[in-house]
N, C-alpha and C positions, 0 to 999 in steps of 0.2 A: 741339204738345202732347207732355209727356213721357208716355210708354205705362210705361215700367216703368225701374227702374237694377238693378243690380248692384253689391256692393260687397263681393265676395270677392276673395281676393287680394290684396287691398291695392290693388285696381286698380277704379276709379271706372268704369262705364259707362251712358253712361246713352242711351237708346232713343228716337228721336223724331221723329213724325212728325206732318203736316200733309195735309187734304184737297187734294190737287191741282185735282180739275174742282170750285172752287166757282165765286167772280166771276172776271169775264170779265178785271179789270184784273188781279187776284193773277194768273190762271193767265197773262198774258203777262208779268207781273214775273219770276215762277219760270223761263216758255219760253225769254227773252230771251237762255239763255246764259251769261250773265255770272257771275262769282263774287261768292258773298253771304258777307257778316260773321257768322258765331254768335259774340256774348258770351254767358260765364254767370260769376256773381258766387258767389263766395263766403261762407257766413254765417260769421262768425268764423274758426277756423284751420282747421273740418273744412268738407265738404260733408256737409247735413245729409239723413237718409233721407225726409224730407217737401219736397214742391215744390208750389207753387201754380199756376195762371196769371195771368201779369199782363202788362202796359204793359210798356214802359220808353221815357221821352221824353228822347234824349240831352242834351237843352238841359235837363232836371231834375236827369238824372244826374251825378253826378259821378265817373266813372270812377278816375280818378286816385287818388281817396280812400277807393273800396272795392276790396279784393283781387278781382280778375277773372280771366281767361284772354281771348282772342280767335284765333281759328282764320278761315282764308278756306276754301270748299270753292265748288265748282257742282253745286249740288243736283240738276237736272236733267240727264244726260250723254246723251249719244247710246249705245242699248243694245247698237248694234253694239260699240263698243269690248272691251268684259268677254267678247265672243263671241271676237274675234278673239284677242285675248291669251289665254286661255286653248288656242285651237286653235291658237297659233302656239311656244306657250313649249317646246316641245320639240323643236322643230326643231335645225339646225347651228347654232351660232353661234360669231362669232369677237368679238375686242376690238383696238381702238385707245386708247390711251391715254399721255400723258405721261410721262415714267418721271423721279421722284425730283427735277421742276424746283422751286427754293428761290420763291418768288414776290416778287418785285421792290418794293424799297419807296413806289416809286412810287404812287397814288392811281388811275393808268391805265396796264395791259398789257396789251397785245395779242404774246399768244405764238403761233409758228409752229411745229408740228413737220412736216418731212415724213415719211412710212412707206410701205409698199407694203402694197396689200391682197393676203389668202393667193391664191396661182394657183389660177385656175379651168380648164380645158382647153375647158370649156364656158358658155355665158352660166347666169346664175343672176340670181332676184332676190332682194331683200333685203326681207322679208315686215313688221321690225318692228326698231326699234332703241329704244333706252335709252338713261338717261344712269348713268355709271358718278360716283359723287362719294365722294373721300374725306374719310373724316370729321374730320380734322386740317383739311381746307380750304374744310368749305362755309362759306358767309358772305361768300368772298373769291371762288368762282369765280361768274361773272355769269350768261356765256352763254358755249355754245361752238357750232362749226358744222365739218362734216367736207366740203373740197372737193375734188372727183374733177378730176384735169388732164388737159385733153383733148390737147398735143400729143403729136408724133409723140418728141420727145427725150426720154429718161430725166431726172427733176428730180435736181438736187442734193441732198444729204442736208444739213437745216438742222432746228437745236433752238436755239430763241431770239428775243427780240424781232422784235415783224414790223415794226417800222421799223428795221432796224438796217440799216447801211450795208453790214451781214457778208450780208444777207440775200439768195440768187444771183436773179438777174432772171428766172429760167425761171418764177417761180411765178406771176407775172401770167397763166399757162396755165391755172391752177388755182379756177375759180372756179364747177365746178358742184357746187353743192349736194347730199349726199345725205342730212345729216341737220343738225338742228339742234336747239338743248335753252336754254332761260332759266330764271331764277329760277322756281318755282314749277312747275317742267311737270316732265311726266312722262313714259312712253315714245309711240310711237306706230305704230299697225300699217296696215297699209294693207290696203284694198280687197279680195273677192275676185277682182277681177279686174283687178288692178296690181300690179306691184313695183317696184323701183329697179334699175335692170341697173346688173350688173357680172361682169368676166372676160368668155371666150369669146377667142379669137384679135386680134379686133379690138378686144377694151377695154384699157383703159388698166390698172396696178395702182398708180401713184400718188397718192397724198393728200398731203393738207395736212391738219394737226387744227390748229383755229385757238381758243386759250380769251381769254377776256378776265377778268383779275383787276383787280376791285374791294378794292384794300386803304387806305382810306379815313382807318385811323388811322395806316397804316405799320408795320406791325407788321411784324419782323423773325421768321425762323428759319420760314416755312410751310411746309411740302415739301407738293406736289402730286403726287395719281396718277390725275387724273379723265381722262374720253374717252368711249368710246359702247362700247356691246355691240350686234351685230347678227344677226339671225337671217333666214338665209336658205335656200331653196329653187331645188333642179335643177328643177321643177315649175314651169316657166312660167307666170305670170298672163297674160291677154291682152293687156292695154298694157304698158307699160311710163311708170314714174313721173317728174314732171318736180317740181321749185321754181321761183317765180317770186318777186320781191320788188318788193314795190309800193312807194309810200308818197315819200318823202322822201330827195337827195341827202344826206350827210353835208358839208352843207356850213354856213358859218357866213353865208351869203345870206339860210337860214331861222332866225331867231333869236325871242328870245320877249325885249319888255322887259320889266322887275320891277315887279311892284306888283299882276297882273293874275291877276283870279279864274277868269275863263275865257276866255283868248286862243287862238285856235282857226290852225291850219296845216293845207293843202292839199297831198298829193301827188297825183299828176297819170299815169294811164297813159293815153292819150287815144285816141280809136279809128284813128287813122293808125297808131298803131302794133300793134295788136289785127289791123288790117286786112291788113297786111305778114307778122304772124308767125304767127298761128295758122293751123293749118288748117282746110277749107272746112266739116267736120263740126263746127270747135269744139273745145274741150274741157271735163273735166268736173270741179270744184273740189271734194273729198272734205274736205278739212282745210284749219285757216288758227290762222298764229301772230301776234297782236298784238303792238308794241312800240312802247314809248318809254322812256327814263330816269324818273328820278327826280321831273319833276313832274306827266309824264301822268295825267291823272286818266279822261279818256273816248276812247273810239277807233271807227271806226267805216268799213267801205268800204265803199263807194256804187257801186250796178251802173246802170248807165244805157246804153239801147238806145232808138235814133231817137231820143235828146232825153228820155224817158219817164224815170223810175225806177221800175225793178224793187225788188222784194224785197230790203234788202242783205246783200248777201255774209255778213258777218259784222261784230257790231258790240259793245260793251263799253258798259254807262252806268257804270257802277260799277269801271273797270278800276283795278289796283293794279300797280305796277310789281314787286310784290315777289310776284305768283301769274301767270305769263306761260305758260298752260295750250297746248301744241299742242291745239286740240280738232277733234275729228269735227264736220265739219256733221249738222246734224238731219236734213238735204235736200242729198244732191251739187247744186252749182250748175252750169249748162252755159254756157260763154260763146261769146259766139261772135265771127266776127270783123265790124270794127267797134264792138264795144262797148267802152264807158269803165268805168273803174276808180275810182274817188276816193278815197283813204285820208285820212281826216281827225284831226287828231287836237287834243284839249281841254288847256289849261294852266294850273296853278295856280302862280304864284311870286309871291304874294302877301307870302312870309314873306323874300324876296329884292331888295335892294337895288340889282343890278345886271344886266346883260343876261347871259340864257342863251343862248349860242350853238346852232346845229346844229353835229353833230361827232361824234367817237367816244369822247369821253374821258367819264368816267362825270358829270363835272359837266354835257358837253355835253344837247343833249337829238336826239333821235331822230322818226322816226316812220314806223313800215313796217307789213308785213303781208305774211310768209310764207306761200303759198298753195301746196298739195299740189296736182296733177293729174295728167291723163291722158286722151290720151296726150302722151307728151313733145315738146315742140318743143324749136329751137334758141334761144328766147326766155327767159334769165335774169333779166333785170333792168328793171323800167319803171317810173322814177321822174319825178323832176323836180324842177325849182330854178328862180328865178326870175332874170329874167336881168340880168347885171350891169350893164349902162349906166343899163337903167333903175334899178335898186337904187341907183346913187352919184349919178344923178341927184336921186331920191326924197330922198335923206338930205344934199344939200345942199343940199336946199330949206328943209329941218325944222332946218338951223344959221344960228344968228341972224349968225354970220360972214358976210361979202359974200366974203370969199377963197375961194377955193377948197378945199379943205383934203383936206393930202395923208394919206398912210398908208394900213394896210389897211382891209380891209370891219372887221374888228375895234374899228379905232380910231374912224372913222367913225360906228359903233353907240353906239360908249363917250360917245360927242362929243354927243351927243345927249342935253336934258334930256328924260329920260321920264315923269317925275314933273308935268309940265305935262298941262293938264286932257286937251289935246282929242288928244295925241302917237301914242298907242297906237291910239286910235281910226282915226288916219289910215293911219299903217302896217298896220291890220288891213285898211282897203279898199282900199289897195295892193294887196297880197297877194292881193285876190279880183281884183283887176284886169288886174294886171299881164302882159305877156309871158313868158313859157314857155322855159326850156331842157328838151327831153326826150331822157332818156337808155333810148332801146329799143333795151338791150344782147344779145349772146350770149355765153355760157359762157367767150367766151375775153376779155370786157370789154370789146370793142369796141361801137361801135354796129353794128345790122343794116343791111346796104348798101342805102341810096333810103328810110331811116328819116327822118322831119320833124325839126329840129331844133327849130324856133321855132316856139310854139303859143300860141294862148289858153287861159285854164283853162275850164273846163266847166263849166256851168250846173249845179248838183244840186237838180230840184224839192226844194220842202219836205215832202212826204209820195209814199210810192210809190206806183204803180196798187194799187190794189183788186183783190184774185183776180179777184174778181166780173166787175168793168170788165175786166181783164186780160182775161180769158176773151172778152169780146165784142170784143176787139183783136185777136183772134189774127192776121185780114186783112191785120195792116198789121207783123206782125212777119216774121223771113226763115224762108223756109220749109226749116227743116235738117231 
């Protein structure tokens, strides 16, 4: 309901709000999380000072054919956020940032700068960071992500493509996360009682600022000066902050064929590896960043403990690749060890004629889920990928060839008609079936040592326990 507008200044506002606690289904549509569409239409060339209430049924409407607007928000935010930013924005802060790179006419970059963070004498943590964008290059820059290097050797100084053959081998050291930013997200602060360390005698002051430009039409002449602003405190929080990445290898193993409205992919953090890294208390999940490219439409991570599912993590029905919000949980989640992870994620490329590979390239598609906790373990990365024998087995099955047929996983896909009735359908319960590559990495890329390599995927009930039920289960959950 519009409450009231404004239309001094030449500037259009208009005020609006909705009962929250009415039905039980609105007020879990609004809880959910997710970001929602506001259209508003135009009458003629002004906005007119009278509004009505009404409908709008988009299969009546025709957008296209009346002057609109359309904005994405999440109506619902966690209230802590607005507290924390505000009590944090005057703290120290410093910046990292690219200085003056031309942006590559390529379709997909992945830039690498390394820089050193200001000396500390003493540890500090980093209470809240930013994304810094300039405005010559938003459109083009995707996502960026700042990694702390944990060896003991000073990194080489490098500005430039991160596949480049120029690029020095130290950086594979470089892979703990202390912040990350997508399309559509905004800053993010942490906890009262966490930060991200950094300095002190024993830390490290090398980075990597790592962006990826999307420049799609090739557009020549962009100069780039985007990177992060961080604010930080000598005031100790009592954990200290960790990333984890869940979801999907970048690999072209998990691909999506064309034609399909909602073709669905598994990643996999399975409790052998939960079981190995975390510590005995757990941890506790404060924030979580969704992702996929260009045709994820829904996203969703699945918490599962003895078999059961809990509550999920955090989940998207309406996700857009183009509002990728870091957000607060409503609820810190606590995981503990033993439990599974499941990052799922939805696909549309209905509008697409050929296979979309896993990958990095912005055509490629993706699927993770950056998850903030505390306290820090040595556990970065827990994904997964399906494993290849059976993958080339699978798919020279699905070729009407009796030869064998060589080439990459690439060509193999391509080789394949998808367009046939039942194709997609077989590959989709592949995929729920198949064996397990899992990668339960540390900071320095490696696997954790006596980590399972080869796994099954995980069962994910179709509805979680009930508080309710939850609550009379307590008995049978571990007692942290």
């Amino acid at each position: 309901m519009i409450d009231r507008d404004d239309f001094s200044d030449q500037t259009t506002r208009l005020f609006m709000f909705h009962q929250f606690d009415t039905l039980r289904k609105l007020r879990a549509f609004y809880s959910s999380g997710g970001p929602r569409f506001i259209a508003w239409l135009h009458r003629g060339s002004e906005l007119q000072n009278e509004f009505e209430s009404f409908w709008l049924d988009d299969k009546k409407v025709h957008f296209s054919s009346i002057a609109h607007s359309l904005t994405r928000v999440q109506l619902i935010k966690s209230p802590v956020e607005q507290e924390l930013r505000e009590k944090y924005k005057g703290s120290e802060n410093f910046e990292l940032t690219v200085n003056e790179v031309e942006i590559p006419k390529g379709e997909t970059t992945y830039w690498c700068k390394t820089d050193q963070l200001p000396r500390f004498p003493t540890k500090q943590h980093i209470i809240r960071f930013e994304p810094i964008l300039s405005e010559s290059s938003k459109g083009f820059v995707h996502h960026m992500e700042v990694f702390l290097c944990t060896g003991l050797k000073r990194v080489a100084e490098y500005n430039g493509p991160c596949n480049s053959e120029a690029k020095p081998m130290g950086l594979r050291q470089c892979r703990q996360v202390i912040a990350a930013w997508a399309v559509g997200a905004a800053g993010l602060s942490m906890p009262k009682e966490a930060g991200i360390a950094i300095g002190g005698t024993d830390g490290t002051q090398d980075v990597v600022l790592e962006i990826h430009y999307a420049n799609m039409h090739q557009a020549q002449g962009i100069v780039d000066n985007s990177g992060f602003r961080f604010f930080l405190t000598s005031q100790l929080h009592k954990f200290d902050v960790g990333v984890i990445e869940l979801g999907l290898v970048y690999s072209p193993r998990n691909s999506i064929p064309p034609g399909q409205k909602k073709f669905s992919l598994s990643g996999y953090c399975d409790n052998r590896c939960t079981d190995l890294a975390l510590p005995a208390q757990g941890i506790t999940v404060f924030a979580s960043q969704l992702h996929t490219h260009g045709t994820g439409w829904k996203v969703a991570t699945y918490h599962l403990r003895n078999g059961r599912r809990l509550a999920d993590l955090n989940r998207d029905d309406h996700y857009s690749p183009h509002y990728q919000e870091i957000r607060l949980l409503q609820k810190p989640v606590r995981v503990y060890q033993g439990d599974s992870l499941v990052t799922k994620c939805t696909y549309d490329t209905t509008r697409l004629s050929a296979v979309t590979f896993g990958g990095i390239s912005h055509e490629d598609e993706m699927c993770l889920n950056y998850i903030f906790y505390y306290p820090k373990t040595d556990l970065e990365l827990c994904k997964s990928e399906v494993s290849q024998p059976e993958l080339d087995e699978f798919l020279q099955q699905m070729l009407t060839d009796s030869v064998k047929y060589p080439g990459s996983v690439e060509d193999k896909f391509n080789a394949v008609d998808w367009m046939q009735t039942d194709h997609a359908e077989k590959l989709a319960h592949f995929y729920s079936n198949a064996i397990l590559e899992m990668h339960c990495n540390n900071s320095a890329g490696t696997r954790i040592p006596g980590s399972t390599i080869h796994v099954m995927p995980v069962h994910v009930p179709q509805h979680p326990i009930p508080v309710t039920t939850l609550n009379k289960l307590k008995c049978l959950l571990p007692d942290k």
